[in-house]
C-alpha positions as semicolon CSV with decimal commas, in nm:
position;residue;x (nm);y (nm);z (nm)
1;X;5,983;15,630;9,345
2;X;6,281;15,553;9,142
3;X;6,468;15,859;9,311
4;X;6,391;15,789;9,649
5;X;6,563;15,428;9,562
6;X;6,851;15,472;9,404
7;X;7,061;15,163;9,481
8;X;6,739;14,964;9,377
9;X;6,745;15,157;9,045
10;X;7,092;15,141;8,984
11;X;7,081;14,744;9,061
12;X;6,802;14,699;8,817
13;X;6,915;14,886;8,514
14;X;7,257;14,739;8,577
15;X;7,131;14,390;8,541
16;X;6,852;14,399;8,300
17;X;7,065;14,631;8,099
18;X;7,416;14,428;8,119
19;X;7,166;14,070;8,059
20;X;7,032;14,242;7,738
21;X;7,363;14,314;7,584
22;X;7,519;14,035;7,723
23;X;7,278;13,865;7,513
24;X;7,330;14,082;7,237
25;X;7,732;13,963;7,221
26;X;7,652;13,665;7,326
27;X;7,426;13,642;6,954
28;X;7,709;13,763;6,767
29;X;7,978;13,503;6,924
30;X;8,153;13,762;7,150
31;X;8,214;13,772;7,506
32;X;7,946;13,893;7,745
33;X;8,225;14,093;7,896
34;X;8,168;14,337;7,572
35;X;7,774;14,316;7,648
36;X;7,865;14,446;7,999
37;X;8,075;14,736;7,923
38;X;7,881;14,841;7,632
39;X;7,599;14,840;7,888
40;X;7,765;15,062;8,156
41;X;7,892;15,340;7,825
42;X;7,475;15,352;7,772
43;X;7,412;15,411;8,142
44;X;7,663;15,638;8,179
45;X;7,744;16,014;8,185
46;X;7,900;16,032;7,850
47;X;7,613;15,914;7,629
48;X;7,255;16,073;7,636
49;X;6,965;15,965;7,834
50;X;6,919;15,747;8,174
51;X;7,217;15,809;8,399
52;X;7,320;15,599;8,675
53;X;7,425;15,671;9,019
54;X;7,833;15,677;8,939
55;X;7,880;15,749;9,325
56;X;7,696;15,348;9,400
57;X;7,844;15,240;9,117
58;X;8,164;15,279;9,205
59;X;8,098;15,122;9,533
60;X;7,976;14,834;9,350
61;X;8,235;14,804;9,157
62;X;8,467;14,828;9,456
63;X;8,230;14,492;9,598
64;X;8,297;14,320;9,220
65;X;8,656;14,384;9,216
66;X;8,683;14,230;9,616
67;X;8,470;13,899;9,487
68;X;8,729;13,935;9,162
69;X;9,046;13,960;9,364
70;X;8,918;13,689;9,575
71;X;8,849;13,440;9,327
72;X;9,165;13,471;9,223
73;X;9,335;13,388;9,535
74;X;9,041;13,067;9,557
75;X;9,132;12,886;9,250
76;X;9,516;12,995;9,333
77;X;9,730;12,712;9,304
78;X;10,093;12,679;9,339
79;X;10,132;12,328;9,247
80;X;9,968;12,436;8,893
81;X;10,194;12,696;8,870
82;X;10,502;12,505;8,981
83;X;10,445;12,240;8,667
84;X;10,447;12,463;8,408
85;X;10,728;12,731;8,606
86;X;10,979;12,707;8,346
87;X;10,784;12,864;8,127
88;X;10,519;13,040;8,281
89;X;10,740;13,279;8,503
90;X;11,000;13,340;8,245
91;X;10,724;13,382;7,971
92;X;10,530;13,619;8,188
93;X;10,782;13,820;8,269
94;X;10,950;13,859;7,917
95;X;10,582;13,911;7,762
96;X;10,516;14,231;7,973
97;X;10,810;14,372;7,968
98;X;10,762;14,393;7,614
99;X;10,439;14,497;7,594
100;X;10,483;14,727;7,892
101;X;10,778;14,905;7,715
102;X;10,588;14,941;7,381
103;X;10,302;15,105;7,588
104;X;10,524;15,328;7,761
105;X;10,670;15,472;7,393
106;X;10,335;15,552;7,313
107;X;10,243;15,749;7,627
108;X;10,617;15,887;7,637
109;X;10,469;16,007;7,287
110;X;10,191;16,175;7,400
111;X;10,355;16,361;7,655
112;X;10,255;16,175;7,992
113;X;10,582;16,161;8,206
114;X;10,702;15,829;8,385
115;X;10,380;15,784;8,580
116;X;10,134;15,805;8,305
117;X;10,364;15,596;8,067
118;X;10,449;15,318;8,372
119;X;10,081;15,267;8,431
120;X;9,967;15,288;8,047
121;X;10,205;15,024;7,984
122;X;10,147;14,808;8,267
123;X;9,779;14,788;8,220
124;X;9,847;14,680;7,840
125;X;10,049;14,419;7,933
126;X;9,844;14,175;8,141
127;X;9,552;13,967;7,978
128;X;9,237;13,901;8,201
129;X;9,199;13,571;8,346
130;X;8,806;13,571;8,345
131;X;8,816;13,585;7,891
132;X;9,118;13,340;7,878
133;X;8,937;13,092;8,080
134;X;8,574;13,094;7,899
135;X;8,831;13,110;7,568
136;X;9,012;12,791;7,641
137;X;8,686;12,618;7,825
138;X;8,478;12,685;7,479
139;X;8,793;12,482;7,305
140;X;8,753;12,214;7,580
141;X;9,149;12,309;7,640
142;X;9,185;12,406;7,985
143;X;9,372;12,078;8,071
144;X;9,553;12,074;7,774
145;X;9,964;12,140;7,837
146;X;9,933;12,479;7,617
147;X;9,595;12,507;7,859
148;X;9,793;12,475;8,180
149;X;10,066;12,700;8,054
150;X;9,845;12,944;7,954
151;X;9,686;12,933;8,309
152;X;10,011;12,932;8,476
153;X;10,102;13,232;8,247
154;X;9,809;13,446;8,347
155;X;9,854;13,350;8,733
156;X;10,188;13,474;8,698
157;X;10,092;13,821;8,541
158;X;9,825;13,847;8,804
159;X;10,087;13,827;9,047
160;X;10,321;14,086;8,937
161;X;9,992;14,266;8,881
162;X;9,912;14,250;9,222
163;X;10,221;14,360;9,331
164;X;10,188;14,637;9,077
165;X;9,880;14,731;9,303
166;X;10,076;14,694;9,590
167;X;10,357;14,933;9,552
168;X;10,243;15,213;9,302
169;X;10,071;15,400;9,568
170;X;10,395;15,410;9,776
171;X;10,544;15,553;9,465
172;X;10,365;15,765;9,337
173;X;10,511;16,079;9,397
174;X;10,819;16,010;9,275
175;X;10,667;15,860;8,931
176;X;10,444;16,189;8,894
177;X;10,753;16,396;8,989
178;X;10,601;16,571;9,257
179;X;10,837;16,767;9,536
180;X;10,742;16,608;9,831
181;X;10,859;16,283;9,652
182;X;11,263;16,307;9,825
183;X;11,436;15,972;9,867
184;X;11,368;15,983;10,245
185;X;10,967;15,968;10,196
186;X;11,029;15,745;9,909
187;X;11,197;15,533;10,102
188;X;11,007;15,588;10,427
189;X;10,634;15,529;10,254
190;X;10,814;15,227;10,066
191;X;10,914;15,071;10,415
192;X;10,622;15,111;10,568
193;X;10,427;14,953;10,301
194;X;10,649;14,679;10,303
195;X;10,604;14,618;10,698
196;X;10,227;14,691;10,668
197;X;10,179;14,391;10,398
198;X;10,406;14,155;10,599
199;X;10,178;14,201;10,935
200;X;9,900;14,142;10,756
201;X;9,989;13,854;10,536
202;X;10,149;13,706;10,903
203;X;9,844;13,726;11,042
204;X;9,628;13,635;10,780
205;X;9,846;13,311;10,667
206;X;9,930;13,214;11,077
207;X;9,556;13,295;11,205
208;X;9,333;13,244;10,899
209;X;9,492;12,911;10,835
210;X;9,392;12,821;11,168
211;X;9,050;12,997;11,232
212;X;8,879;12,994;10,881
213;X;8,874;12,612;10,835
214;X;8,777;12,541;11,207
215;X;8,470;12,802;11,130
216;X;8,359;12,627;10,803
217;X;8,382;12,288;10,981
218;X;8,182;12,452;11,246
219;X;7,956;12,579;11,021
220;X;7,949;12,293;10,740
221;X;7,847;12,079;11,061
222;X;7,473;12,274;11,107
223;X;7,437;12,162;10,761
224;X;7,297;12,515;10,671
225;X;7,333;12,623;10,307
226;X;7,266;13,007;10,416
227;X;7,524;13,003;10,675
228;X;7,816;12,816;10,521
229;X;7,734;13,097;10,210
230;X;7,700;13,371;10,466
231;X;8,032;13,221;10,620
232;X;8,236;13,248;10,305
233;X;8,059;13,589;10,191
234;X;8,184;13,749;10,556
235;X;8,548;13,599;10,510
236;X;8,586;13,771;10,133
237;X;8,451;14,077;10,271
238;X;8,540;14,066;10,606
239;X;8,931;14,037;10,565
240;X;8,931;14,257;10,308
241;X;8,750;14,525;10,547
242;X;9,006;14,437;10,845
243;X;9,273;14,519;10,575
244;X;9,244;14,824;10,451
245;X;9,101;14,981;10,857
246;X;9,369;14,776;11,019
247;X;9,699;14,731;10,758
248;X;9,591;15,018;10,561
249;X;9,641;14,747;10,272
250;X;9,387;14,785;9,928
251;X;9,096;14,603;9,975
252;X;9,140;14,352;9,639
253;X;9,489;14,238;9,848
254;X;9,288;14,201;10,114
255;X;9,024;13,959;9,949
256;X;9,363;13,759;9,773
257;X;9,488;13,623;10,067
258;X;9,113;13,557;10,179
259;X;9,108;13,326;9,919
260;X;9,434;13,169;9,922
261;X;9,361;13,075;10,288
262;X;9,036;12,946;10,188
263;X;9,178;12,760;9,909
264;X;9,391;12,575;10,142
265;X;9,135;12,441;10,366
266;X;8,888;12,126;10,273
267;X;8,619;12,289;10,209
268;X;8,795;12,546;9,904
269;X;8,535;12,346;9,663
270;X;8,249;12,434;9,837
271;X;8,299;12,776;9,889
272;X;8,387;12,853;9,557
273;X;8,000;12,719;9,399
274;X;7,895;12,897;9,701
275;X;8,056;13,263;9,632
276;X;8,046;13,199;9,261
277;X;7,696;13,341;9,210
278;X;7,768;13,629;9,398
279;X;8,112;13,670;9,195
280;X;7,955;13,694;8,908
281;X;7,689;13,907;8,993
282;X;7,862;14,147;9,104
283;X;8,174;14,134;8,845
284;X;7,890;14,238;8,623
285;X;7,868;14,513;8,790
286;X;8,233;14,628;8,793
287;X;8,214;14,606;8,445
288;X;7,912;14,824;8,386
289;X;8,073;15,088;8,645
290;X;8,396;15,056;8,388
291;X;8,202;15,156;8,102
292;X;8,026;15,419;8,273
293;X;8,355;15,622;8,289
294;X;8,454;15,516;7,939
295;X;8,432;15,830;7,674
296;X;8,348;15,656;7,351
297;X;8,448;15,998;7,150
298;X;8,768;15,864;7,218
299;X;8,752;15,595;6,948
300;X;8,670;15,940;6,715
301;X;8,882;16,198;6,829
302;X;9,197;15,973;6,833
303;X;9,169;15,690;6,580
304;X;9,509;15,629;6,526
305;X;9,601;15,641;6,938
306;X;9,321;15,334;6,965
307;X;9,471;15,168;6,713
308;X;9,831;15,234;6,855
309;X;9,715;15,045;7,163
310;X;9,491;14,778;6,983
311;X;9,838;14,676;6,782
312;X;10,030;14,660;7,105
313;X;9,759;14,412;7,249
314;X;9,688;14,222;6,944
315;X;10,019;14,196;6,786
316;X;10,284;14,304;7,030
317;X;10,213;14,064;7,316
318;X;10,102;13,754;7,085
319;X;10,377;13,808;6,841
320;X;10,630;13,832;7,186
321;X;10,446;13,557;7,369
322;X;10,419;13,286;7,032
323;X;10,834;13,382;6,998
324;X;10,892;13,308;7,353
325;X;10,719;12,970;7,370
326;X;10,877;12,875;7,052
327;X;11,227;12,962;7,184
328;X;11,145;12,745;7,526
329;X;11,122;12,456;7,223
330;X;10,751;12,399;7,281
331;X;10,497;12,321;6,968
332;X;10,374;12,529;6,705
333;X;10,030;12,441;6,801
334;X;10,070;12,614;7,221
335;X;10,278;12,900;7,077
336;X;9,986;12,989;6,868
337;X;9,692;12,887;7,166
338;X;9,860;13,111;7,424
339;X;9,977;13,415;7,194
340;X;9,582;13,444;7,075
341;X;9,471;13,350;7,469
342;X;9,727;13,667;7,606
343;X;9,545;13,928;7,296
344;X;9,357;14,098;7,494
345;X;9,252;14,297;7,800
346;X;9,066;14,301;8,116
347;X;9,000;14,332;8,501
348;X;9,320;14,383;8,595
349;X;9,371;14,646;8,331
350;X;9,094;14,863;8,451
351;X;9,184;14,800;8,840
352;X;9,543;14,991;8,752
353;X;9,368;15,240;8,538
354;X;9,156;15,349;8,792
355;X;9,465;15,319;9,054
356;X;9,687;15,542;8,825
357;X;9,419;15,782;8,743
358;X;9,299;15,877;9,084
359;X;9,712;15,902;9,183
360;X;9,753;16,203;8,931
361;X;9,982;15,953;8,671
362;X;9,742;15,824;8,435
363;X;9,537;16,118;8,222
364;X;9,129;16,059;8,175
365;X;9,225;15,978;7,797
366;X;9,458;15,735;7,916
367;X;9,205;15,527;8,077
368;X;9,029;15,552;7,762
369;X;9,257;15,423;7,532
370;X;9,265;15,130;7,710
371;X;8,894;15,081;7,774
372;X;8,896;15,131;7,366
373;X;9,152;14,872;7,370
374;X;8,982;14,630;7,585
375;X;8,645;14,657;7,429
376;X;8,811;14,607;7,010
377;X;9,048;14,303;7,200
378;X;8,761;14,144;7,354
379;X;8,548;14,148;7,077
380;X;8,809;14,032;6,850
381;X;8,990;13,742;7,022
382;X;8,722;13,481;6,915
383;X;8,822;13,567;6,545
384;X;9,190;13,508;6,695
385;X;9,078;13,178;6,773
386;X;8,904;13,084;6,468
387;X;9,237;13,219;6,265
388;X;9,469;12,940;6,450
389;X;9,406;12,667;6,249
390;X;9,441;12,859;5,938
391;X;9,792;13,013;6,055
392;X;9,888;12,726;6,130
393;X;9,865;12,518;5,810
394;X;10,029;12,850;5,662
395;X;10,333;12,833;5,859
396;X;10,343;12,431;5,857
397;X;10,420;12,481;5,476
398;X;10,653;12,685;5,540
399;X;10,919;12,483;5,715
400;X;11,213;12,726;5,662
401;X;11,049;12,986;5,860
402;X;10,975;12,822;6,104
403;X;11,346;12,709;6,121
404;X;11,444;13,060;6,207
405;X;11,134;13,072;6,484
406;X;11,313;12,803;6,660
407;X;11,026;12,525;6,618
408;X;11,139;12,194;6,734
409;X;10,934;12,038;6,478
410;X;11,099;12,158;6,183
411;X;11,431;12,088;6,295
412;X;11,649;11,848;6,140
């Protein structure tokens, strides 16, 4: 029966599998997130036993990272952003760079061209929004200022991010050094692109503003639970769809400005409890279909590679980010909340991954490496958290260092 079913299988296993090792983390203080991608490595084709579908999963996944993409643009919010800009944007942008550049040596290092080291680099850089926020809602310091900057901070990298998305496909060739990549398809592919997301983001800003809240105050007035879900549901995944047959535009793009039009209307509450459910259902499931292409002999065969990339997310972006927040002359205490919020990995990470991968930049064992570093980054950022307190009393007793830093508080 089991084979003649094989979305109901792979639906099952996923769940009850990714619930019992969420659980499992969940015992041991870590994030679920962990649970879930340590679930997907059992299921998958690189560890013995039950093997899932990796054909449905990866559709799944492709569902998970619409819902993802969309939440995003849902609980996006320039005015949030626009408080804490002179910070946030600068910060953001300094923080990768640095951490983009230090994953780029190492891939330059191993041998992986432009491309390989570009995308390795990239996908080190930005922190996932989904561990930040249960981080900082555990420490009941979401609307705290370093809170909001560290919100504003991750919005921003999620925007380059998504431009990131956006354009590699358009350059691809030229970053993987193939010869059809000349200047005149370079710049032919990058116009087109350019034209294809302004259409769409016309029409979906001009239109959707206009059509999507007059259909959820149509359908808000039935007063039908089902439908107004059903309504929200076919927005995500209807836009999306139109985008990528119509605009030839990804489909997590797509599902952004599906949300950011929704967010704008007065109903953005409502239809984020409603799609939340399915959100995280089914980002559950992107995360299993992650670790199903993860290669855990990786952590073996390359020790000192994993650990290469685990220094660059632990130590490279917190050490730039704490530096940065100190030199914009805010306190010891949000330099040290954001630099252990940005340690780690995520979502966005593995979306790029995949991108580069199936482009020809990024190797398998790229892809890897940072699944390796995602998992150890993950699973360690709660000790981060625990160590703040600590690291700070050390460094409050040590006023002359943090002199040098820059802190406003220790200067005469």
């Amino acid at each position: 029966m089991p084979h003649d079913a094989p979305l109901i299988t792979m639906l099952a296993l996923a769940f009850v599998i990714a619930f019992a090792f969420g659980m499992i983390a969940q015992k041991f203080h870590l994030s679920p997130l962990v649970g879930y991608l340590l679930a997907g490595i059992v299921v998958g084709p690189h560890t013995p036993g039950f093997v899932a579908d990796t054909v449905l999963a990866q559709q799944l996944a492709e569902i998970g990272v619409i819902l993802l993409m969309f939440g995003v643009g849902l609980h996006f919010s320039p005015a949030d952003l626009m408080r804490v800009r002179w910070i946030a944007i600068p910060g953001a942008i300094a923080q990768m760079a640095v951490a983009t550049l230090l994953g780029f040596a190492v891939a330059q290092f191993f041998g992986w061209g432009l491309g390989g080291g570009l995308v390795f680099g990239l996908a080190l850089s930005v922190a996932s929004t989904v561990v930040l926020l249960r981080a900082l809602e555990s420490r009941n310091e979401v609307d705290s200022d370093h809170g909001r900057i560290a919100v504003g901070w991750l919005l921003v990298e999620d925007i380059l991010m998504i431009a990131a998305l956006l354009l590699l496909p358009a350059f691809a060739d030229m970053l993987a050094d193939r010869p059809q990549a000349s200047s005149d398809s370079l710049a032919y592919s990058l116009l087109m692109t350019v034209v294809k997301v302004a259409l769409f983001a016309a029409l979906a800003l001009v239109v959707g503003r206009r059509v999507i809240p007059w259909l959820l105050q149509h359908v808000a007035d039935t007063g039908s639970r089902e439908l107004f879900t059903l309504a929200v549901l076919a927005c995500a995944l209807g836009i999306a769809f139109g985008a990528a047959i119509l605009f030839d535009v990804s489909f997590a793009l797509g599902a952004f400005f599906a949300g950011v039009i929704m967010n704008e209307s007065d109903f953005s509450h409502d239809a984020a409890q409603r799609s939340l459910p399915f959100q995280d259902a089914f980002a559950v499931l992107f995360f299993v279909s992650v670790g199903m292409l993860f290669q855990p002999s990786i952590i073996f065969d390359a020790p000192l590679a994993v650990l290469a990339v685990l220094l660059i997310i632990l130590l490279g972006k917190s050490v730039a980010a704490f530096l940065i927040v100190l030199a914009f002359r805010h306190p010891l205490t949000s330099a040290l909340t954001i630099s252990a919020s940005l340690a780690q990995i995520g979502e966005f990470s593995f979306i790029l991954a995949g991108l580069g991968v199936s482009y020809g930049l990024l190797p398998p064992e790229g892809r890897d490496l940072i699944m390796a570093g995602a998992l150890l980054s993950i699973s360690l950022n709660p000790l981060l958290f625990r160590a703040l307190e600590p690291v700070e009393a050390w460094l409050r007793a040590r006023p002359d260092l943090l002199r040098k830093l820059g802190s406003e508080e220790h200067k005469d």
